[in-house]
Backbone as a chain_set.jsonl record, in Angstrom:
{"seq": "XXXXXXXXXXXXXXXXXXXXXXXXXXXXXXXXXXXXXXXXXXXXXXXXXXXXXXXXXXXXXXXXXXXXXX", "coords": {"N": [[10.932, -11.892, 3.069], [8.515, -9.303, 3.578], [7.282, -6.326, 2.168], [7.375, -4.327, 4.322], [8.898, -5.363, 6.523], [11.67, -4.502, 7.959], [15.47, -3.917, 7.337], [17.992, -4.853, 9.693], [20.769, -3.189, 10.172], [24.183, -3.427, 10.853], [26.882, -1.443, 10.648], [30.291, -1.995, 10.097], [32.745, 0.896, 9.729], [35.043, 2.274, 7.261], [37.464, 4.37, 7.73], [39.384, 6.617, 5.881], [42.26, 9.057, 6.223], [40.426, 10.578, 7.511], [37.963, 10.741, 6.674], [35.186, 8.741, 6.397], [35.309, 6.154, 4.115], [34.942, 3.538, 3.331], [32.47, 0.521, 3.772], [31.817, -2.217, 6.235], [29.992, -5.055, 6.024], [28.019, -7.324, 8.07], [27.839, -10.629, 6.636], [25.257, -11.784, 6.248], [23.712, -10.088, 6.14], [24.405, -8.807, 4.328], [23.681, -10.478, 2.457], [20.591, -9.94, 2.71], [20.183, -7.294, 1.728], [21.16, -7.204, -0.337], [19.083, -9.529, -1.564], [16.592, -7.492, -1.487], [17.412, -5.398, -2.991], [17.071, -6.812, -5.626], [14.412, -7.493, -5.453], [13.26, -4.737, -5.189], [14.087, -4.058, -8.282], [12.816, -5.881, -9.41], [10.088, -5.391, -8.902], [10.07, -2.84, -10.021], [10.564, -3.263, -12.747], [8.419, -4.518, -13.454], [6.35, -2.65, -12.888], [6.763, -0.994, -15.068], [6.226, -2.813, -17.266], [3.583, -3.413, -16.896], [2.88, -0.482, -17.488], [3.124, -0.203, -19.766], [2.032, -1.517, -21.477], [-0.893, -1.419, -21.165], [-2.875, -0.556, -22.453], [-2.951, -2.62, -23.972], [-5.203, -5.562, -25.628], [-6.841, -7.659, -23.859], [-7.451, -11.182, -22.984], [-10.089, -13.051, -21.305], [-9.298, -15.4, -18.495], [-11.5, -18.011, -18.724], [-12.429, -17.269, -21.152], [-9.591, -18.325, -22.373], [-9.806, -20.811, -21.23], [-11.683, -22.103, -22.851], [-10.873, -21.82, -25.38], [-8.631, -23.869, -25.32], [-9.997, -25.857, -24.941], [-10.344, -26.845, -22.209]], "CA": [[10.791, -10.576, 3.656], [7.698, -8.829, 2.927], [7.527, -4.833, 1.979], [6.784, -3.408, 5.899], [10.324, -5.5, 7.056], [13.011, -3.611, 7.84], [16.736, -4.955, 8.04], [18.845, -4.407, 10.846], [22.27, -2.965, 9.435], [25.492, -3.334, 12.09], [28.147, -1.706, 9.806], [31.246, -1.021, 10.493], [33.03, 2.268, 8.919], [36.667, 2.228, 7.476], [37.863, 5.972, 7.051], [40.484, 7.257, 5.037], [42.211, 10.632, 5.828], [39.18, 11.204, 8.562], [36.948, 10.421, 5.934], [34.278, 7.54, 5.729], [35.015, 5.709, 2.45], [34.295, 2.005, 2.817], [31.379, -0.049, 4.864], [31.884, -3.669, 6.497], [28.31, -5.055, 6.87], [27.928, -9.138, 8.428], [27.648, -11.348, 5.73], [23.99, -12.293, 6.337], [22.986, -8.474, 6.172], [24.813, -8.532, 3.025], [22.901, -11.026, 1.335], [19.624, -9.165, 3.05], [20.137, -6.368, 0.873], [21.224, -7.707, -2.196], [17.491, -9.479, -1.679], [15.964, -6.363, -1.549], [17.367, -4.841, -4.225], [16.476, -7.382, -6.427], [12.988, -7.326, -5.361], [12.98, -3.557, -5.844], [14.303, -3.927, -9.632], [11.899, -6.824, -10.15], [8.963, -4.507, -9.217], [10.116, -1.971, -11.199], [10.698, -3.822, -13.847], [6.835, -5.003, -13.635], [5.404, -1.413, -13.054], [7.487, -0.711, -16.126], [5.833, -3.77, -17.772], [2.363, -2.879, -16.9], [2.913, 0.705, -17.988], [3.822, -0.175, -21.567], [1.172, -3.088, -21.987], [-2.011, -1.345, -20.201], [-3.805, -0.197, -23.422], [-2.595, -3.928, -24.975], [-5.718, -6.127, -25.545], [-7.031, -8.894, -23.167], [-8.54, -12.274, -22.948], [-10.06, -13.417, -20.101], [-9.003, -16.704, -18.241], [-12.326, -18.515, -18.804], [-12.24, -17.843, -22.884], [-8.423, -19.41, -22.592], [-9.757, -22.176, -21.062], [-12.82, -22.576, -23.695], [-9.81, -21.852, -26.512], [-7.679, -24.769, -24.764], [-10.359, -26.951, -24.106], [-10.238, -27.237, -20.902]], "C": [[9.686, -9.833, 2.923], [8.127, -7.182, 3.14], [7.519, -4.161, 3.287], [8.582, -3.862, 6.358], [10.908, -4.199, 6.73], [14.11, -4.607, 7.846], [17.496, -3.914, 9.105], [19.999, -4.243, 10.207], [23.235, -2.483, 11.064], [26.69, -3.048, 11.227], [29.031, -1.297, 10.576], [32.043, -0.331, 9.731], [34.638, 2.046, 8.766], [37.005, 3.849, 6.744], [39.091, 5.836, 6.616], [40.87, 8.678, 4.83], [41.137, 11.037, 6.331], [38.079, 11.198, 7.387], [36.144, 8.805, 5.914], [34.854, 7.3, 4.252], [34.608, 4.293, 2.424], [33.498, 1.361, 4.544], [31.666, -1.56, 4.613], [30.172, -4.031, 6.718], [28.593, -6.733, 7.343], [27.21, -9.474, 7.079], [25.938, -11.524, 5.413], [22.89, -10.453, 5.809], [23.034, -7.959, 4.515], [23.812, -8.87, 1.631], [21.336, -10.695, 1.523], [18.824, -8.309, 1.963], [20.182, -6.565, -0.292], [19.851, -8.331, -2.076], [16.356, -8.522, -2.386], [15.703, -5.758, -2.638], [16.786, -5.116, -5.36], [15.116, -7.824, -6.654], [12.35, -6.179, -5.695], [12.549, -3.707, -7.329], [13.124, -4.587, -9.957], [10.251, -5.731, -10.203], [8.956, -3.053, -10.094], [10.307, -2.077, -12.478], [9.097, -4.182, -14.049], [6.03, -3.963, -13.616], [5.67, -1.105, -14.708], [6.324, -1.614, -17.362], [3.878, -2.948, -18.173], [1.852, -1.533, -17.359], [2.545, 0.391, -19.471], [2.742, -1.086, -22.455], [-0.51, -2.581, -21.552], [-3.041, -0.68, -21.061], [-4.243, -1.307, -24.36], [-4.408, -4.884, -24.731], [-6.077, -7.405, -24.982], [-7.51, -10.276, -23.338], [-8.525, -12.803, -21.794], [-9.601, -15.21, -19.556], [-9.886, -18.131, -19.003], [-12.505, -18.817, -20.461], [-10.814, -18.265, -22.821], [-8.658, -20.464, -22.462], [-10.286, -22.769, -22.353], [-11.418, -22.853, -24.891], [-9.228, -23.211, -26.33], [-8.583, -26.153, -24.839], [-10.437, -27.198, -23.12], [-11.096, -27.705, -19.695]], "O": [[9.821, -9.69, 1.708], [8.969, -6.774, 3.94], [7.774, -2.976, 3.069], [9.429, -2.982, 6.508], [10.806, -3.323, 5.871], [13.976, -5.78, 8.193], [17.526, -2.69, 9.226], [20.369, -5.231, 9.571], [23.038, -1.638, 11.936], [27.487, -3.947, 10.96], [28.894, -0.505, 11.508], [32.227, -0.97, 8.695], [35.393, 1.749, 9.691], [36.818, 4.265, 5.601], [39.828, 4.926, 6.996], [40.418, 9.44, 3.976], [40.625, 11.967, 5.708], [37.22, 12.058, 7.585], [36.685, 7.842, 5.37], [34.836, 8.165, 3.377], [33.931, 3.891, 1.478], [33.748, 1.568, 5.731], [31.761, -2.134, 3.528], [29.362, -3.405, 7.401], [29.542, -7.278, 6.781], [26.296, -8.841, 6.55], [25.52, -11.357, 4.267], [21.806, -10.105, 5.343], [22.321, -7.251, 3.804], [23.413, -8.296, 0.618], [20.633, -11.096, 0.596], [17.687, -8.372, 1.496], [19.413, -6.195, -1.179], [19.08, -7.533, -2.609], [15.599, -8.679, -3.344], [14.644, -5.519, -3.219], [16.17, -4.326, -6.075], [14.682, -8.366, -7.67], [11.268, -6.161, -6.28], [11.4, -3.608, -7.76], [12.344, -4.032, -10.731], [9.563, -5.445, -11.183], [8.03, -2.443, -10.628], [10.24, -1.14, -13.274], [8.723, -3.968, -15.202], [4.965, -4.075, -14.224], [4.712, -1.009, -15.475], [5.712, -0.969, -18.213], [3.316, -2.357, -19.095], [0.659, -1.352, -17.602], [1.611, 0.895, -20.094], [2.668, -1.273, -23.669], [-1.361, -3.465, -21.647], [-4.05, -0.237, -20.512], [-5.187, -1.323, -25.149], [-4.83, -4.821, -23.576], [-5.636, -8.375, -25.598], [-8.274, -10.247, -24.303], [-7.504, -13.077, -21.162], [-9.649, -16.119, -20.385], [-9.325, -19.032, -19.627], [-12.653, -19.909, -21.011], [-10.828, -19.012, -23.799], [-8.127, -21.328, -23.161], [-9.695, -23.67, -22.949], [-11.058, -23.995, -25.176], [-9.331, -23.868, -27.366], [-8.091, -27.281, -24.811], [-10.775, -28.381, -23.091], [-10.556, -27.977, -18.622]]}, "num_chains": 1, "name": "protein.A"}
């Protein structure tokens, strides 16, 4: 699923006392989201990354190789 997808959510609602409190979603929708999420975290975990590291000193590919031999 790339970033533009959407998911289709078909829940269904279990109230309590005329209240909404718990959501059924189809299994497949389920594991959709949990996807998602974990694609969220991961990019926020990498902005995070890149934040903290973006003053840190480089080397380019080309001197790794030379370093390596390659």
């Amino acid at each position: 699923m790339n970033s533009r997808e959407t998911i289709a959510l078909h829940p269904e609602f279990i109230s309590r006392n005329g209240e909404k409190e718990f959501v059924v979603l189809p299994y497949e929708e389920f594991v959709a989201l949990q996807e998602l999420l974990e694609d969220a975290y991961d990019l926020f975990d990498l902005r995070e990354a890149k934040k903290k590291e973006k003053d840190s000193p480089t080397i380019s590919f080309e001197d790794v190789k030379k370093e390596l031999g390659i």
